[in-house]
C-alpha positions as CSV (number, residue, x, y, z in Angstrom):
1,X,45.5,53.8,58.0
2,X,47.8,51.0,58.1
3,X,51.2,52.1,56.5
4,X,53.4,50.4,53.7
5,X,56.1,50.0,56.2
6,X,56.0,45.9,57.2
7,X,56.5,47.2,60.7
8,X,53.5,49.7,61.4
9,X,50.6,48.8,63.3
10,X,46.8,50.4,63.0
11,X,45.8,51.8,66.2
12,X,42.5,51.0,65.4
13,X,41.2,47.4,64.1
14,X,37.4,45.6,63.7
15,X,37.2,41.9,63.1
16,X,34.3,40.1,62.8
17,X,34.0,36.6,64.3
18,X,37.0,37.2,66.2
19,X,36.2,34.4,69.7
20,X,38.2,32.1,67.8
21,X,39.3,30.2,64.7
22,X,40.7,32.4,62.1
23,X,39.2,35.3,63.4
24,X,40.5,34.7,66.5
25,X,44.1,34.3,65.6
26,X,43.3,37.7,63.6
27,X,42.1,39.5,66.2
28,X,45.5,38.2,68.1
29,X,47.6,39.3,65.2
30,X,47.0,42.7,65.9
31,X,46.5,42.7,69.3
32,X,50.0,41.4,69.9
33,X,51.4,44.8,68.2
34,X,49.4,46.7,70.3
35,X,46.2,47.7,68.4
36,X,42.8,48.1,70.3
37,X,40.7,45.3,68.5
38,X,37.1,45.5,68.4
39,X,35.4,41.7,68.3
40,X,31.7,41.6,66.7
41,X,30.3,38.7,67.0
42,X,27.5,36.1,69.1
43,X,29.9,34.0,70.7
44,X,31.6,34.3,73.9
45,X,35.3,35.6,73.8
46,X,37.2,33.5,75.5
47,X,40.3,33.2,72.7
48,X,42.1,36.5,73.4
49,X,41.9,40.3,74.8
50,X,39.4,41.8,72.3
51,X,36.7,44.1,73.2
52,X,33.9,42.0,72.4
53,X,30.4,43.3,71.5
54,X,27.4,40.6,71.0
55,X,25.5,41.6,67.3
56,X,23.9,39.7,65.7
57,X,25.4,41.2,62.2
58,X,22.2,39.9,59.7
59,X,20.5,42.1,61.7
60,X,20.6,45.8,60.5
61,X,19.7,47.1,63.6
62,X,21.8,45.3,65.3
63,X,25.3,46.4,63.4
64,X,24.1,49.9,63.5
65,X,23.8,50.2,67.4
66,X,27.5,48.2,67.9
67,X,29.1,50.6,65.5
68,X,27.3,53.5,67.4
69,X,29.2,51.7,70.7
70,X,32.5,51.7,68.9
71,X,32.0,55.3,67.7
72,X,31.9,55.9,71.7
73,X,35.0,53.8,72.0
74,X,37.4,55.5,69.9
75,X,35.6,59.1,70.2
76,X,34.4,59.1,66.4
77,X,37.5,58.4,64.9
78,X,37.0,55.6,62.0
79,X,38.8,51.8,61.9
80,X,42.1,51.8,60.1
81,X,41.3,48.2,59.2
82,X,38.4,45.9,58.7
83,X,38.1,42.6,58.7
84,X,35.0,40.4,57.8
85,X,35.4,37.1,59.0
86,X,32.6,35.8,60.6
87,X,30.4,33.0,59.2
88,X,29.0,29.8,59.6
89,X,28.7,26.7,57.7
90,X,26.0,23.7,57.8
91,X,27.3,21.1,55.4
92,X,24.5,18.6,54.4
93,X,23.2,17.1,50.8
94,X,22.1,19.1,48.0
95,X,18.7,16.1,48.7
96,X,19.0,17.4,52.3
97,X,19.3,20.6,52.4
98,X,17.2,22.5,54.8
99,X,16.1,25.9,54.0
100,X,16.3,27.4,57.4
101,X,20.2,26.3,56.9
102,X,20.2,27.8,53.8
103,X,19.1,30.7,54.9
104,X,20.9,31.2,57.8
105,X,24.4,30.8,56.1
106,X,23.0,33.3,53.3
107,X,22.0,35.7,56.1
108,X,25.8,35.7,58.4
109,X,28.0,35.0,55.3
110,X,26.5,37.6,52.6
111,X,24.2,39.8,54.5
112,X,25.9,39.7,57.7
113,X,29.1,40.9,55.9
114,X,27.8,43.2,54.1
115,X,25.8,45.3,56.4
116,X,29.0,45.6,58.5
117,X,31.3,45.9,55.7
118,X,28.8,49.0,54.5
119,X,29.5,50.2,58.4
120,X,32.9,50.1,58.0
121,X,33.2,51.5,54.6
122,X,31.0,54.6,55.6
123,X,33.1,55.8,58.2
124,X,36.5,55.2,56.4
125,X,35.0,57.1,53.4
126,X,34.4,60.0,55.5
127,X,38.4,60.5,56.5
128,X,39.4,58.8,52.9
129,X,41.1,56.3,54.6
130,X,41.5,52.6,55.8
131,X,41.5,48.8,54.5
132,X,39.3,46.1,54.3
133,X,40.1,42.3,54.1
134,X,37.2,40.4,54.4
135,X,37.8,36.2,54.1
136,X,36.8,34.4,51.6
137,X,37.6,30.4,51.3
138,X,38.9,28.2,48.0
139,X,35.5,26.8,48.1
140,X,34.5,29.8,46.2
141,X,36.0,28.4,43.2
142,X,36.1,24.8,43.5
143,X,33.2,23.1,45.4
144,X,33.1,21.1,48.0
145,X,31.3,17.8,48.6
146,X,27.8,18.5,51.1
147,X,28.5,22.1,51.1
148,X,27.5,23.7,47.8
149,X,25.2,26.4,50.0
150,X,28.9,27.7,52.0
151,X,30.8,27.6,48.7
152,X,28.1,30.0,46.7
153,X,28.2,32.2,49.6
154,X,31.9,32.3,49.9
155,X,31.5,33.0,46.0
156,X,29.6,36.3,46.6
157,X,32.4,37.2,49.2
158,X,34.8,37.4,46.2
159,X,32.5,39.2,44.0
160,X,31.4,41.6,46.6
161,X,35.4,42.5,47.0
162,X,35.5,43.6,43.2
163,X,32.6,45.9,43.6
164,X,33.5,47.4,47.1
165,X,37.1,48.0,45.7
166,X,35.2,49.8,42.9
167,X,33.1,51.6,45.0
168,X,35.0,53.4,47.5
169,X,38.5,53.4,45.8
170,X,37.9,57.2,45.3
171,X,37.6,57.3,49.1
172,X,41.0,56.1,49.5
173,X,39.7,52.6,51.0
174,X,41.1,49.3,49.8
175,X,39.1,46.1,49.6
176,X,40.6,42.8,49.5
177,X,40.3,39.4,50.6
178,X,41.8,36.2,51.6
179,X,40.9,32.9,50.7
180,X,41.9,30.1,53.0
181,X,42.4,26.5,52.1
182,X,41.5,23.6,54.3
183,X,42.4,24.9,58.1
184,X,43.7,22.7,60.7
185,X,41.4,23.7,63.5
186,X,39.0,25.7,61.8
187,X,36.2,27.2,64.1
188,X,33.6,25.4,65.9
189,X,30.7,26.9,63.6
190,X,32.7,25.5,60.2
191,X,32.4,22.0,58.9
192,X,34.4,19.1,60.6
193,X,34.6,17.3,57.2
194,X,38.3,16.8,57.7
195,X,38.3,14.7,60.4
196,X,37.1,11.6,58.0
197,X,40.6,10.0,57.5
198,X,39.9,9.6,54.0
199,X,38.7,13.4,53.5
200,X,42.1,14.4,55.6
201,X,44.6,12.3,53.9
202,X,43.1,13.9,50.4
203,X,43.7,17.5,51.4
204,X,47.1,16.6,52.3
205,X,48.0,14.9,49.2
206,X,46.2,17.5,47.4
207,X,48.0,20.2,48.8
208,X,51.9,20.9,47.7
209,X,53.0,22.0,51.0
210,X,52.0,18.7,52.1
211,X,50.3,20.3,55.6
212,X,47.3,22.2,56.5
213,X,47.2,25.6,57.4
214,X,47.2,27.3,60.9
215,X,44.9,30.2,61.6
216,X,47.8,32.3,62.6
217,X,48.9,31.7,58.7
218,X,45.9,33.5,57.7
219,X,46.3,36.2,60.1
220,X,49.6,37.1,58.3
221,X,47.8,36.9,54.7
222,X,45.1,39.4,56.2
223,X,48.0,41.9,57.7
224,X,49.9,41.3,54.1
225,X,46.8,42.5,52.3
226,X,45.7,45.6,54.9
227,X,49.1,46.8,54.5
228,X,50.1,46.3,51.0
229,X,49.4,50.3,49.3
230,X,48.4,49.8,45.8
231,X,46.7,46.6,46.4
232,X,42.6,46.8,46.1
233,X,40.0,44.0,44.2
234,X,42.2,41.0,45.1
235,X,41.8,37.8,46.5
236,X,44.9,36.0,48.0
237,X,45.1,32.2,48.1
238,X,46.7,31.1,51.3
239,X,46.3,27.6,51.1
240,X,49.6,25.9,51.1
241,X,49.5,25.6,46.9
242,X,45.7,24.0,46.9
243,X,44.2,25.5,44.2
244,X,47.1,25.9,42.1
245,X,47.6,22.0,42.2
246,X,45.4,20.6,39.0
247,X,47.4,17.0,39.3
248,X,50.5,17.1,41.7
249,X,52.5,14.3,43.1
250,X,51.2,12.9,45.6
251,X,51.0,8.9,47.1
252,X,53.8,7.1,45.9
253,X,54.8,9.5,43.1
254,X,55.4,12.1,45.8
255,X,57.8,9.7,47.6
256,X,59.8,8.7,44.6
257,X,60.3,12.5,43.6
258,X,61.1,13.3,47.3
259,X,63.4,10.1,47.9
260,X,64.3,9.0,44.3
């Protein structure tokens, strides 16, 4: 299992959504300290050097036969670390809402994660042993315009990390999560909100770091959280202050306080 000590590495890692965006830059996180990185997901892998195997992870079927493969893989031995990161976003009007979109975010962000989660989670139970970080979003907690059907999923993310941590805490297996704020180049399947000027210069203001965050931020949240020993049921902000900014500076005010 991936050690207390900042420096250790897992030998053995699954990331889901991992042929780019912040699951991409995950999946390089731990590549680039030498772990063999297993990639589930539909999408080609053309983002970095992980062994990627197609699932379609609503399906049960599906899961179970790309576990079976990684069993193969890694000659039974369980993950060391987890991480559920794949999902999809279709941001449209309560009004306008279709309910094949609906139900296709419900099935990849909930279901999707977790059936693979549950995968995960069996086979680090059996050696009483490994973490899991699956990632959330701040939209969980504060919603966003034309996408109330991502934020409610995003929502049971974060509850479903309180009763995994519950569940398999005996086991030895930690469950956590992080929660992104808004992402500079967030994957092709996520909303592109953001690149309204007025939307962008909002999340800016909004944010006390002033910035956006970089996948490869979120990647080092995720390693924080997989490594971190007496850490289970959380769910870490990284989102450059977002969340924790009720009414900040920002405009003119910022400028004064910065240049006064």
């Amino acid at each position: 299992m991936e050690s207390d000590d900042p420096s250790a590495t897992p030998a053995r890692v699954i990331v889901t959504g991992a042929s780019g965006g912040i699951g991409g830059a995950i999946a390089q996180e731990y590549l680039a300290c030498g772990a063999d990185v297993v990639n589930i997901d539909q999408a080609d892998n053309t983002q970095n050097d992980a062994h990627t195997i197609n699932t379609n992870i609503a399906e049960a079927q599906s899961v179970a036969a790309t576990f079976a493969q990684i069993d193969d893989r890694w000659d039974g031995a369980a993950p060391d670390v987890f991480v559920g990161c794949a999902a999809i976003s279709r941001p449209s009007h309560l009004l306008e809402t279709a309910i094949e979109d609906f139900d296709a975010m419900v099935a990849i962000n909930v279901r999707g994660t977790f059936i693979t989660t549950q995968a995960a989670a069996r086979r680090m139970a059996a050696v009483r042993a490994g973490s899991i970080v699956l990632i959330s979003s701040v939209a969980a907690f504060q919603a966003w315009a034309d996408e109330a059907v991502y934020s409610a999923t995003k929502a049971a993310t974060s509850s479903l990390v309180q009763g995994f941590a519950n569940d398999l805490a005996p086991f030895g297996v930690r469950v956590n999560a992080v929660a992104p704020g808004p992402i500079e180049h967030p994957a092709q399947t996520m909303a592109t909100t953001r690149s309204n000027p007025d939307v962008y210069r909002h999340e800016i203001e909004r944010t006390p770091l002033s910035r956006l965050g970089g996948p490869e931020e979120v990647a080092k949240s995720v390693r924080l959280l997989a490594q971190a020993p007496w850490v289970t049921g959380q769910i870490l902000c990284a989102d450059g202050g977002f969340i924790a900014s009720g009414l900040s500076y920002f405009g003119k005010a910022r400028d004064n306080l910065l240049d006064p």
